[in-house]
Steps between C-alpha positions, in 0.01 A plus 500: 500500500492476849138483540497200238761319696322525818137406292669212398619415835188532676298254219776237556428538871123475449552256255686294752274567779170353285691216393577411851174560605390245259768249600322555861171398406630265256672327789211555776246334214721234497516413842162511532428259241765261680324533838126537359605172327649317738271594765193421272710168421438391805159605581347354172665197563332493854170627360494292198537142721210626754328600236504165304430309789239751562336469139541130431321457777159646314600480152731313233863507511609662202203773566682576849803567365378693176319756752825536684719550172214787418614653823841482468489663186309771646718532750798537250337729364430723753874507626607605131264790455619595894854496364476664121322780681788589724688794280807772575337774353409645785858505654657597135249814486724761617809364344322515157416838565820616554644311210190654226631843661854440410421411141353783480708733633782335283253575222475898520851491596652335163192730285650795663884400430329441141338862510820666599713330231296613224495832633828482506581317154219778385707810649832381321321436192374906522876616642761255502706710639279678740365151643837378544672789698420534822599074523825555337602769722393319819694248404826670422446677823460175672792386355733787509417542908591133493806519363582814742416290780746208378772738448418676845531206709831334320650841577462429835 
């Protein structure tokens, strides 16, 4: 059971790891949204009023600023596939790795716990007796030398 236990502690520490991980890039994707925004905010702003003047100056006003709505949409765009492409996987690899291993591990350790029980259940079906006597001894040993030990030491 020992081997479960510590299985069970190492997915909850993977486990915890990936989700962090996530949280990271969750948190760095975030950011750079903010700044890519912001940053972009101002640019477009810039771009968009030179580019108006720019336009109207050779074409129609509401054809200036329908070419410069096209490229800010592009531009939008862009930034979004940029961002959506950013993923932890890469970081979480390892973790994931160690966590499928654990499963597993957990896995042959509960079908052998299974395996041994019916071998047992299947021995004390056979000899009830038999099956049974080599526990029931240890265990009146165990508690006899016990008992000896108590009365030893409140002797003393």
């Amino acid at each position: 059971m020992s081997r479960i236990s510590r299985n069970i502690s190492i997915i909850l520490r993977a486990e915890r790891l990936i989700a962090q991980r996530q949280v990271a890039v969750a948190a760095k994707r975030t950011g750079i949204y903010a700044a890519a925004g912001f940053a972009i905010g101002l640019a477009v702003v810039m771009l968009n009023i030179a580019g108006f003047f720019w336009l109207s100056a050779t074409l129609t006003k509401p054809v200036a600023a329908l070419i410069l709505a096209g490229l800010n949409l592009v531009l939008a765009v862009l930034l979004a596939l940029i961002a959506n492409s950013m993923t932890a996987s890469t970081d979480t690899t390892a973790a994931v790795e160690l966590r499928d291993m654990a499963l597993q591990d957990i896995e042959v350790e509960i079908k052998e716990n299974l395996t041994e029980a019916r071998n047992v259940v299947s021995g004390v079906r056979r000899d009830p007796i038999g099956a049974l006597t080599p526990e029931i001894v240890s265990a009146l040993l165990g508690s006899t030398l016990k008992y000896a030990r108590n009365r030893k030491t409140k002797a003393d």
